[in-house]
C-alpha positions, -999 to 999 in steps of 0.1 A, spaced: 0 0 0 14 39 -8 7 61 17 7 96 16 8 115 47 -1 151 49 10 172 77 18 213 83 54 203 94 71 173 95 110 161 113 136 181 118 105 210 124 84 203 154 65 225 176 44 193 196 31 163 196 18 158 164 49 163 149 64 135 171 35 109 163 33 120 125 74 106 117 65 77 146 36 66 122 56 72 89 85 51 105 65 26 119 40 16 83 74 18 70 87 -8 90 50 -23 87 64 -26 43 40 -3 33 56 26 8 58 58 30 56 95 17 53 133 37 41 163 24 46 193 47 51 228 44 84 247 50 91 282 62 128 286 44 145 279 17 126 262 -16 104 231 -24 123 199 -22 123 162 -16 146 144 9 145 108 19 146 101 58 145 67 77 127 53 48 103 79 43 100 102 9 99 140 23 84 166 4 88 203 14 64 230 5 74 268 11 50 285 24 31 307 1 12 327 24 15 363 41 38 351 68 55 320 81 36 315 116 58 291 132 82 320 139 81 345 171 64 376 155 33 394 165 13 407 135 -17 427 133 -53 415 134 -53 426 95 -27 403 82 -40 373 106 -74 376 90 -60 380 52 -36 347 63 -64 331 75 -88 335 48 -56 324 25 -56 299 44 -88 281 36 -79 279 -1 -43 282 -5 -42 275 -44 -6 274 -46 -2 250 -20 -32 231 -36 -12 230 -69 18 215 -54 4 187 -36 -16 177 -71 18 174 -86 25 152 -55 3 133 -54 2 127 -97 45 115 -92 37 91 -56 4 81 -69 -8 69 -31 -35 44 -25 -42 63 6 -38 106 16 -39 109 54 -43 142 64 -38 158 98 -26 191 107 -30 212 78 -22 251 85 2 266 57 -14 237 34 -52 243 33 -85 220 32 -84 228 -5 -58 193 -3 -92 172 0 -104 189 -33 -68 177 -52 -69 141 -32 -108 139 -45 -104 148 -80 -75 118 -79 -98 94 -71 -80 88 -39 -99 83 -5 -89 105 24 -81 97 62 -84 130 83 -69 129 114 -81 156 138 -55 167 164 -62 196 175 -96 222 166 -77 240 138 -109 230 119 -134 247 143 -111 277 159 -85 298 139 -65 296 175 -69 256 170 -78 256 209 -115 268 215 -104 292 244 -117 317 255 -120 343 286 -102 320 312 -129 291 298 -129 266 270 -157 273 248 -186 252 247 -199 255 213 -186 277 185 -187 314 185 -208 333 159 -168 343 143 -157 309 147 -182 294 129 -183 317 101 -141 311 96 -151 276 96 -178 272 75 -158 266 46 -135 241 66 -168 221 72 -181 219 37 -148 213 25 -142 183 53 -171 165 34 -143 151 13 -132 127 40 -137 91 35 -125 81 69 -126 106 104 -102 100 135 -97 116 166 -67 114 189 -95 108 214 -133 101 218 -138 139 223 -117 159 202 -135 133 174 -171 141 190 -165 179 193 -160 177 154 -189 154 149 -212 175 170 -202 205 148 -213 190 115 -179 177 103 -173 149 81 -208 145 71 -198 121 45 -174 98 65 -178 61 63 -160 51 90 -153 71 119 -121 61 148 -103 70 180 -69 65 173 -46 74 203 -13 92 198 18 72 207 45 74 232 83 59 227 104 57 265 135 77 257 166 56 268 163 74 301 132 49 310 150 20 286 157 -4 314 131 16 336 154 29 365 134 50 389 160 72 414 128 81 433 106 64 455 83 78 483 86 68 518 67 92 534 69 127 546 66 158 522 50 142 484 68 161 457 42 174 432 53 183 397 32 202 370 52 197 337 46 215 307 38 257 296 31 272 327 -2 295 320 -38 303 326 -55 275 306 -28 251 316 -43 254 352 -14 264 368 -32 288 395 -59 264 399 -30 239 413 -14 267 437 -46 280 452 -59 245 463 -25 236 472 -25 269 496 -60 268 512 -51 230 519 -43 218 557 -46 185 551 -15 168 531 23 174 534 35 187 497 62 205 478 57 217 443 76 221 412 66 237 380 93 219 355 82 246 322 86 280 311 57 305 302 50 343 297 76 363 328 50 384 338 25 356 346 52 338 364 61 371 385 26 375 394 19 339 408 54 342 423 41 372 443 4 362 448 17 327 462 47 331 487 52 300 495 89 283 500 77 250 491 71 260 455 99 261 428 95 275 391 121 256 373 119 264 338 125 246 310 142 213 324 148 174 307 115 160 311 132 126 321 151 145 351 121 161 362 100 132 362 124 114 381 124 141 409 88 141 415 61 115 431 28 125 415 27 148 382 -9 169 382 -23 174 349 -46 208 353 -54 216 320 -85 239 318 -83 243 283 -101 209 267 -63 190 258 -68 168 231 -51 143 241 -26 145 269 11 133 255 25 141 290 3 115 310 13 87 288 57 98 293 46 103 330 31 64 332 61 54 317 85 67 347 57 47 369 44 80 384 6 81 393 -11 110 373 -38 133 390 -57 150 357 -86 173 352 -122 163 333 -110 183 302 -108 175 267 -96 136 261 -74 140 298 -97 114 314 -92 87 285 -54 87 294 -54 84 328 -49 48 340 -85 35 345 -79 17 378 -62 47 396 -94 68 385 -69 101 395 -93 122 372 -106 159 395 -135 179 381 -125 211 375 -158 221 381 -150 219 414 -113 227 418 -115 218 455 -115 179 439 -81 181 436 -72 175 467 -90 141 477 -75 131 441 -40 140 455 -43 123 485 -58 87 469 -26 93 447 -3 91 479 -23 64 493 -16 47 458 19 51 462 21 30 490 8 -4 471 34 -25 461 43 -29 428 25 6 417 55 17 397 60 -16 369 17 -8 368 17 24 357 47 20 333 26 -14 320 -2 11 310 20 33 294 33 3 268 -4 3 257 1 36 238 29 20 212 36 30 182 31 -7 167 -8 -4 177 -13 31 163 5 18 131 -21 -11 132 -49 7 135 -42 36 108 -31 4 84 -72 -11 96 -83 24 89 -63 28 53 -83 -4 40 -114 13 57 -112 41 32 -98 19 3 -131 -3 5 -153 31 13 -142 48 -20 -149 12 -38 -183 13 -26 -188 51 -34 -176 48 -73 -194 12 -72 -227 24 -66 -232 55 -93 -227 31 -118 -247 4 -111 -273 33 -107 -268 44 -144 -267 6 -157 -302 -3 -136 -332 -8 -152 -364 19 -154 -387 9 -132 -422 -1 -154 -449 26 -147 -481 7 -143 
């Protein structure tokens, strides 16, 4: 089978997760025999084609107003203008048909697809080749790609939102097959009218890989009592929940804690929880080795307020045996290790606390550790790889069906009028 995967940026670029679980799929259908190419876009330099672990790269410059991957505020203007490019980027459009007319895939899997536009699904259609969308984030819904707003995750679309996006959902009609890294980033797209045409619809998990750091699993830490070491790893910021952590950690009496923020964030907004919450027992480290910080802590809180998609961080956190105390946002609660149930309404912020302390009750059963890390080997790159390779033969046998049935409309026989 020929592959072809379509993603905004692809290795040595990455800004998060999905460029880490885009190359692990790539690799991994690779080593699976299937033929393997990328198409992604490129802020420097010119369109080319590279070979890497296997994989046929193709780089796309960008052919919009700016290159948004880069550190540079611009005005509300030229976001609108890029964004409105954005929804049907002919250029880019153009370039993937020539693409896709040399690779000739059995298969286009889409996923992240700002600097490349929905117009792809147009060129893939007129091909004749089904589509697998992938939907990572809520680029398709939100122009921010996190439906935030005002200190609270939206509920619905806005009336702005919705307009931006109303091409996005005619367009997504196109899509033969509709996953979601989790049951509700999938649902919130669903609910919205996406995909209308999709045969198939699937929760396909992202994947985690234990750096060498956790190959043997060595753990330096264990907890014997006394102070638990919280950790919050990740952006520190308002929709990560980072204040909702300190002020239940600060009107608590009940549990013995110290907490470390392993992540860096806006200065200001660190300054002003540093000042609003004096409290020697919490540390602001930075940026720090995710596999050093992990091995300094006892429980890692996930606070997200924002609705996370997905939640890479539990998974790398189950994998240094570490119990995981998350909110009920996004696809948070779908991660978290069913048994533990370490999953606080943030509805109720005050829930955090009983969640931290069956956490350290937790930590006391024997064997905790090799658990958690068990649960973590769930999220492997060879099951994502098996389930996208169920999910390509989804959409192969869809689009049979699909150019199947028009003809054996046009060859049936009138009906007799009596």
């Amino acid at each position: 089978m020929k592959i072809l995967i379509v993603n905004t940026l692809y290795y040595p670029d990455k800004v998060g997760g999905a460029e880490v679980s885009t190359q692990l799929l790539a690799e991994g259908l690779v080593r699976a025999g299937m033929e393997v190419s990328v198409a992604c876009a490129s802020g420097t330099g010119f369109d080319s084609v590279t070979a890497l672990n296997g994989v046929r790269v193709y780089r796309m410059r960008n052919a919009n107003l700016y290159w948004p991957h880069q550190p540079k505020r611009h005005s509300r203007v030229a976001k609108l203008l890029w964004h409105a490019i954005d929804v049907h980027n002919v250029i880019m459009s153009r370039k993937l048909k020539k693409i896709i007319a040399r690779e000739k895939p059995d298969v286009v899997h889409t996923s992240n697809l700002a600097c490349l536009s929905v117009d792809m699904w147009r060129v893939a259609r007129n091909a004749g080749v089904p589509i697998v969308h992938t939907a990572r984030d809520y680029y398709l819904i939100c122009p921010a790609t996190t439906m935030f707003s005002d200190a609270e995750p939206c509920k619905r679309q806005c009336g702005s939102c919705a307009l931006y996006s109303a091409p996005k959902r005619a367009a997504s009609s196109r899509v033969e097959v509709a996953v979601g890294v989790s049951r509700f980033v999938l649902q919130k797209h669903l609910e919205s009218g996406y995909f209308p045409e999709a045969t198939r619809t699937a929760v396909i998990n992202n994947c985690y890989v234990p750096s060498v750091e956790t190959t043997p699993f060595k753990r330096t830490r264990r907890y014997e009592g006394g102070p638990v070491r919280l950790g919050v790893l990740g952006r520190v910021a308002r929709d990560k929940g980072s204040e909702v952590v300190l002020e239940q950690l600060s009107a608590d009496r009940t549990l013995d804690w110290t907490l470390a923020f392993g992540g860096s964030g806006d200065p200001d907004y660190i300054a002003s929880l540093r000042a609003k919450y004096r409290d020697p027992r919490v540390e602001f480290l930075g940026h720090v080795k995710a596999g050093d910080f992990l091995n300094s802590i006892d429980i890692l809180i996930v606070p997200s307020i924002w609705h996370e998609p997905f939640g890479r961080v539990i998974v790398e956190a189950y994998s240094y045996g570490l119990p995981v105390v998350g909110a009920n946002r996004g696809g948070i609660p779908e991660v978290i290790e069913p048994r533990s149930n370490l999953v606080f309404d943030m509805g109720r912020p005050e829930t955090l606390i009983g969640k931290i302390a069956e956490a350290i009750e937790l930590l006391k059963t024997p064997c905790v550790h090799d658990h958690l890390r068990r649960h973590a080997d769930t999220f492997s790159p060879e099951s994502m790889v098996n389930a996208y390779l169920d999910v390509y033969r989804s959409a192969l046998e869809g689009a049979l069906t699909r150019s199947v049935e028009p003809v054996a409309a046009a060859i049936a026989p009138k009906a007799r009028m009596d």
